[in-house]
C-alpha positions in Angstrom: 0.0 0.0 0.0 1.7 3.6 -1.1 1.9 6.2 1.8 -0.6 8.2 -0.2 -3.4 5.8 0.2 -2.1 5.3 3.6 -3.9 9.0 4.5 -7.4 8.0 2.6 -9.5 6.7 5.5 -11.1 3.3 4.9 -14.7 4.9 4.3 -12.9 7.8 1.5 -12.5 10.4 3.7 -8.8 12.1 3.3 -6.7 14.6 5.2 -7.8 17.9 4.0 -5.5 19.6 1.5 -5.0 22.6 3.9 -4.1 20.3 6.8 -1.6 19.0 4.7 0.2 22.3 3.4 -0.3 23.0 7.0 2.2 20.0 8.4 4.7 20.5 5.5 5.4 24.3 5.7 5.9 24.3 9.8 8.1 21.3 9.2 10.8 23.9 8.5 11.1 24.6 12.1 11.5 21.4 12.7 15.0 21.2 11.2 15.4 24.0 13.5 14.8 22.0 16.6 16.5 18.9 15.5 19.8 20.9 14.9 19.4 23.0 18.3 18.9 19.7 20.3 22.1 17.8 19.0 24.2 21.2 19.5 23.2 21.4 23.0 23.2 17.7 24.0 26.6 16.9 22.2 28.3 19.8 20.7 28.5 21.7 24.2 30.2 18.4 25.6 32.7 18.3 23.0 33.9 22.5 24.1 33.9 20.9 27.7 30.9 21.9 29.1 29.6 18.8 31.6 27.1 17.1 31.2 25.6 18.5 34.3 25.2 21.7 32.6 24.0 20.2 29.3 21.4 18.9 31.2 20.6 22.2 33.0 20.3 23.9 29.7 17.7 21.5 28.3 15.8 21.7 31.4 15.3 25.0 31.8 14.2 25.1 28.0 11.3 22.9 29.2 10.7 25.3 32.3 10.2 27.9 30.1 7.5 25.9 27.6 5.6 24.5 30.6 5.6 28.5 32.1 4.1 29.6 28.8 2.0 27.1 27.7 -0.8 27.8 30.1 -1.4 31.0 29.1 -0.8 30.0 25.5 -3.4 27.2 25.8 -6.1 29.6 27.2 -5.3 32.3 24.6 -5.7 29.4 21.9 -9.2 28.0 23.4 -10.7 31.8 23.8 -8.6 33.9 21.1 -8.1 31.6 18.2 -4.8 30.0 17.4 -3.7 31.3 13.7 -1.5 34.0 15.8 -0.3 32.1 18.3 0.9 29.5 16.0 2.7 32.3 13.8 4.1 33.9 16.8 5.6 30.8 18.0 6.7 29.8 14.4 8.5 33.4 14.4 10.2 33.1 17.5 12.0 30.1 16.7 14.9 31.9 14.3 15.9 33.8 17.3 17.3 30.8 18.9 19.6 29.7 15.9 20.9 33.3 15.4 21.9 33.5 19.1 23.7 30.3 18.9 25.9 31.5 15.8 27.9 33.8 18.1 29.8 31.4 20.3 29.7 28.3 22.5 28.9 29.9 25.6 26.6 28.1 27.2 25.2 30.9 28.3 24.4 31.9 25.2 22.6 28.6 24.4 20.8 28.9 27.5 19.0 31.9 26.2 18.7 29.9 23.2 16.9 27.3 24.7 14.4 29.5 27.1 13.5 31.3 23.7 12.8 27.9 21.8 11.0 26.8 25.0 8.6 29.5 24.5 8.1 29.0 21.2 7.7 25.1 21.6 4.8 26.5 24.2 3.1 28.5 21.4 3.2 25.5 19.3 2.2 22.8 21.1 -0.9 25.2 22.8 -2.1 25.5 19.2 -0.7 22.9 17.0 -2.6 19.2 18.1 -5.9 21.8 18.3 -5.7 23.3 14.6 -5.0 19.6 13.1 -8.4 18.4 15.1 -10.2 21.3 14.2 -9.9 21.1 10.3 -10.4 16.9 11.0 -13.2 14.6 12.0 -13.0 11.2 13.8 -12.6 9.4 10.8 -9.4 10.9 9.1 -8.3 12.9 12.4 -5.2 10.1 12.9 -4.2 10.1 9.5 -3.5 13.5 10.0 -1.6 13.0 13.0 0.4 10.0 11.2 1.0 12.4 8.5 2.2 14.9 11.2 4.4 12.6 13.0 5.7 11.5 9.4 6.8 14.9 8.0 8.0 16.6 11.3 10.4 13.2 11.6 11.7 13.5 8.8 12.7 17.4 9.2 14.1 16.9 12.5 16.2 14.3 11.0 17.2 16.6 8.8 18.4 19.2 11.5 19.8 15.9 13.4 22.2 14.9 10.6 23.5 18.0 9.8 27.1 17.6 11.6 27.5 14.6 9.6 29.0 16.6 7.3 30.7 18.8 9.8 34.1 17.3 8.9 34.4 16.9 5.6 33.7 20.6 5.5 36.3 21.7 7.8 38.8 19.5 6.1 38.2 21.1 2.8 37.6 25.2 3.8 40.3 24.7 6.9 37.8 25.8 9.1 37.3 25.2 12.8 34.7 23.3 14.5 33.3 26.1 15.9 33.0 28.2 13.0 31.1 25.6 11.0 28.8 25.2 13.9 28.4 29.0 14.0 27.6 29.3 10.1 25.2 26.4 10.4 23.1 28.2 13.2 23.0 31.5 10.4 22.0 29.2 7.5 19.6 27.0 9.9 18.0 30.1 11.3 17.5 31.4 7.4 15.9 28.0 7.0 13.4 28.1 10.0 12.1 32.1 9.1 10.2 29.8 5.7 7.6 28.4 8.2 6.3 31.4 9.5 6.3 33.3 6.0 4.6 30.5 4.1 2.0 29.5 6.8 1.1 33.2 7.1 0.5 33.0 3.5 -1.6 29.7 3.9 -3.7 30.4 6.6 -4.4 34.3 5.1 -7.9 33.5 4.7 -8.1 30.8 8.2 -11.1 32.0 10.7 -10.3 30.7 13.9 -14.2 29.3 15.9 -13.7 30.6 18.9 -16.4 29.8 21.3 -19.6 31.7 22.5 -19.2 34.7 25.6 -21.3 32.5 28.0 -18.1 30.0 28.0 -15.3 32.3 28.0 -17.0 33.5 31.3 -17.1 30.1 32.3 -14.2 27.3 34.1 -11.5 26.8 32.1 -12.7 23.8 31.1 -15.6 21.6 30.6 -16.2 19.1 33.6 -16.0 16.0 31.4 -12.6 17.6 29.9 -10.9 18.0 33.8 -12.1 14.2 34.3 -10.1 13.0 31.5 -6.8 14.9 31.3 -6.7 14.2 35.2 -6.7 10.3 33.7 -4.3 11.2 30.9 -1.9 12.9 32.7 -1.2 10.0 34.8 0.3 8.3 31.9 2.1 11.0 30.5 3.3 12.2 34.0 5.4 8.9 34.0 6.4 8.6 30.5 8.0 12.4 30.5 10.1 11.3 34.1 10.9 8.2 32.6 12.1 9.9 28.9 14.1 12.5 31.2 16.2 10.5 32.4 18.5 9.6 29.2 16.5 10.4 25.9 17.5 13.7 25.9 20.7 12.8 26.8 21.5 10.3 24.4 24.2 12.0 22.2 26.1 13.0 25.9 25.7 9.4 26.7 27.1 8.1 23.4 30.0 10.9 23.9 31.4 9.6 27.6 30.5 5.9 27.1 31.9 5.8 23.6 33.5 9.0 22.8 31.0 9.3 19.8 31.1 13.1 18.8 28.1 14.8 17.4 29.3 14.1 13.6 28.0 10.4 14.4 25.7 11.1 17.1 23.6 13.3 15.1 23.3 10.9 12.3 21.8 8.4 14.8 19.8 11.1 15.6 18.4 11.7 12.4 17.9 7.6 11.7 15.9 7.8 14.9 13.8 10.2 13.9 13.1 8.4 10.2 12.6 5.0 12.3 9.7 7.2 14.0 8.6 8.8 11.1 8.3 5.3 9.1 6.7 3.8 11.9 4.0 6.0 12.2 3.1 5.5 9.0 1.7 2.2 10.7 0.2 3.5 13.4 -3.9 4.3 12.0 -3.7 0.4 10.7 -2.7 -0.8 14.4 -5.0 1.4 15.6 -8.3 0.4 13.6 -7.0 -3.5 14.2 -6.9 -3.3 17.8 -8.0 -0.4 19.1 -6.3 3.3 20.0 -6.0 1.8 24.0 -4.5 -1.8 22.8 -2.4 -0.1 19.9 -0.8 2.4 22.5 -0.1 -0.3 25.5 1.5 -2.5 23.2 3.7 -0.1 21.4 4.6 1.6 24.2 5.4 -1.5 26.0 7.6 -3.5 23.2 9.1 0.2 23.5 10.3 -0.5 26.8 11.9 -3.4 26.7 14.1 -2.3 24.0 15.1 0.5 26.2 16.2 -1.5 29.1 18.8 -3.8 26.5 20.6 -0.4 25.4 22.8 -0.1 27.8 23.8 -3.9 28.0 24.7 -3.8 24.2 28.4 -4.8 23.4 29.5 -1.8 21.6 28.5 1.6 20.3 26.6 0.0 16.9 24.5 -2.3 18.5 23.5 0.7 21.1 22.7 2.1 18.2 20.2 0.1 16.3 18.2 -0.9 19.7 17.6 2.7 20.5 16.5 3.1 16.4 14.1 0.1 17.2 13.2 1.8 20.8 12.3 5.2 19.1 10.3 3.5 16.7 8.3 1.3 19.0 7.8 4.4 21.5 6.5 6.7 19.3 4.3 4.8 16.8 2.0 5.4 19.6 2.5 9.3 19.7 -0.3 9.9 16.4 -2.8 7.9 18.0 -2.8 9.2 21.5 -2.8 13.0 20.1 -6.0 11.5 18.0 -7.2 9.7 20.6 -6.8 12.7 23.5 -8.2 15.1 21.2 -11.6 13.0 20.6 -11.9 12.6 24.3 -11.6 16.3 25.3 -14.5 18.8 24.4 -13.6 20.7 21.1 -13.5 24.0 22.4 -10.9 22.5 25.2 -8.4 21.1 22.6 -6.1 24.3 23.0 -5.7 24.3 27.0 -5.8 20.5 26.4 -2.9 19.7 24.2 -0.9 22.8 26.2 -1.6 20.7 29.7 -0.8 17.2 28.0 2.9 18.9 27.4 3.3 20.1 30.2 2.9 17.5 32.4 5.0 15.8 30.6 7.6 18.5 29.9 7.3 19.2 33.7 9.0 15.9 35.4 10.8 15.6 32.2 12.7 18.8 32.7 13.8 18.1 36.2 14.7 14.2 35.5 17.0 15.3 32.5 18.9 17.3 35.0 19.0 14.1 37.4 19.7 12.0 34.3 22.9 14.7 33.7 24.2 14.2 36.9 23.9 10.3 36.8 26.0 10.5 34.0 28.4 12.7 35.0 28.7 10.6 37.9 29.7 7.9 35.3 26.5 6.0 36.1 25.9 4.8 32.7 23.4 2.2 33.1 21.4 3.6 35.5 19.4 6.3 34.1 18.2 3.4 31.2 17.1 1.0 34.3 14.7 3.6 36.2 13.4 5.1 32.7 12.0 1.6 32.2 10.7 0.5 35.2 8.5 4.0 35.4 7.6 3.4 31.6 6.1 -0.3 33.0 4.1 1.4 35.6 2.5 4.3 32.8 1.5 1.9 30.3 -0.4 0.3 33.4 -1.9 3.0 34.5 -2.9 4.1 30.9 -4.5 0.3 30.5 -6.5 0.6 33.5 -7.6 4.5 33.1 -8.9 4.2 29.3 -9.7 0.6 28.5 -13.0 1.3 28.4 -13.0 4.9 27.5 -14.3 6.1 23.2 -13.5 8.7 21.7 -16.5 11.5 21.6 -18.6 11.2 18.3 -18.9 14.6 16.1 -20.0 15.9 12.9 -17.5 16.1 10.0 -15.2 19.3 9.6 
């Protein structure tokens, strides 16, 4: 079956055109992102900043989403998101242009608290502008699509110092120079999203809902009932993740001495393993279910991330954390489908902005922890409790949602 039919529901329906010019044009920023990330987690490292720090840095970038986001997410709900979205899109560039000027990490501290804010901007309005322009029956197609396109463009960010060297050796620059340079062209490359989606969405309307509810709670009483329920299993999955994912090139760089011109690469497979996967992820879902699809992905997930630290070598490392990405996050597009069917539609906003941030919460202060583990050359560790948390959230998420469907609705 071709990827295009792949996004045709089984009754005909497809993704709408607009939701699809929509995922392909923000995907710029996504290169952004992926190329941020492996600078902080790897590059830093390699100009001697500890790993300590490196995981400060990334933490605080997740403060300062979860600090934004709330406010985002009601704006979204009450204000429309076709602003928001734009704003966040614009703000993005900063970061990379920062980041050109040196390898203080001081500087990329300010990088990341900017791109934090953004990522809050993004997330409060992104999940919420897919469901609105979808209906039940092609909604996760969209997200697939999503999940498909934005992996790919991180990737593309991720790779990028793969050809780090070969460029050095043949202008006879420094390390830090290319970086630099890469952050000016990068940051070039992100300002397309927010020009091009402006341009898209020039004619958009945003529904925003009636004065009696904007007077109201900020959200509906079945809405508080089940993010209570979802954040339980996203609680655990963004303390387990904190521990090492974002910490993976570090790891790879004092277990192996793997510098980002190889980490990044595995990087950039990782996020192509997702992306292909996903492309799976409606079929698994209509076979078994969005609550049996999600358990079992997100538990073969975890026992491929127990085995990668017992691996014998670098390369096999490698290829079980490709298979652990891939496993992990085939069940991202149906729970963004499946959370945004089970919360009241003029909730998705404040919904999808609380969803990342309790995940970004104990994920920001575990990747600090997970920093510290490693610095404390406690390699093994951070893998171990990552996966014995992940055992207890698919649990939970079993016993919370087994019996939960998603809302039924007219078509967009």
């Amino acid at each position: 079956m071709s990827v295009r039919s792949k996004f045709s529901d089984r009754k005909g329906t497809k993704v709408p055109a607009q939701v699809k010019w929509l995922i392909l044009l923000t995907s710029f920023s996504s290169i952004g992102y992926g190329y941020l990330t492996t600078a902080i987690a790897a590059y830093l490292p390699e100009q001697g900043v500890d790993s300590g720090q490196v995981g400060l840095i990334i933490g605080l970038s997740g403060l300062a989403m979860i600090i934004s986001a709330i406010p985002f997410g009601l704006m979204s709900d009450r204000l429309g998101r076709k602003r928001l979205l734009l704003a966040g899109l614009a703000l993005l560039p900063f970061s990379m242009f920062i980041c050109s000027f040196s390898a203080d990490p001081r500087l990329y501290l300010a990088a990341a608290i900017i791109s934090g804010v953004a990522e809050g901007a993004i997330l409060s309005t992104w999940n919420a502008m897919i469901a609105d322009q979808t209906n039940v029956d092609n909604r996760e197609m969209a997200f697939s699509m999503s999940f498909i396109v934005n992996g790919a463009f991180v990737g593309l960010g991720f790779a990028l110092p793969f050809a780090f060297p070969a460029i050095m050796d043949l202008g006879g620059w420094t390390s830090q120079q290319v970086h630099s340079w890469a952050f000016v062209f990068i940051g070039l490359v992100t300002l397309i999203s927010p020009v091009t989606v402006h341009f898209l969405l020039k004619n958009y309307h945003d529904t925003t809902p009636s004065a009696k509810l904007r007077r109201g709670s900020f959200l509906k009483e079945r809405s508080k009932k089940t993010l209570v329920r979802f954040s339980v299993n996203n609680t655990l999955i963004g303390l387990g993740a904190g521990l090492i994912i974002p910490l993976i090139p570090t790891w790879f760089y004092l277990r192996y001495g793997i510098p980002d011109s190889y980490s990044g690469p595995l990087l950039a497979l990782s996020s192509l393993s997702i992306a292909a996967a996903a492309i799976f992820s409606p079929r698994i879902a209509h076979r078994y279910g969005q609550v049996p699809a999600i358990v079992m992905t997100q538990g073969f997930s975890t026992i491929f991330m127990l085995a990668i630290p017992f691996m014998p070598g670098a390369i096999w490392a490698g290829a079980i954390y490709l298979v652990r990405s891939a496993t992990m996050n085939m069940a991202g597009p149906i729970m963004d489908s499946y959370l945004m069917g089970i919360v009241d539609k003029e909730d998705r906003g404040l919904a999808s902005a609380i969803n990342s941030i309790v995940w970004r919460v104990p994920n920001s202060v575990t990747t600090v922890i997970g920093g510290a583990m490693l610095a404390a050359g406690y390699f093994a560790l951070p893998f171990v409790l990552a996966a014995l948390i992940y055992i207890a959230a698919v649990t939970a998420f079993w016993f919370n949602f087994r019996n939960v469907k998603v809302h039924e609705e007219p078509s967009a």
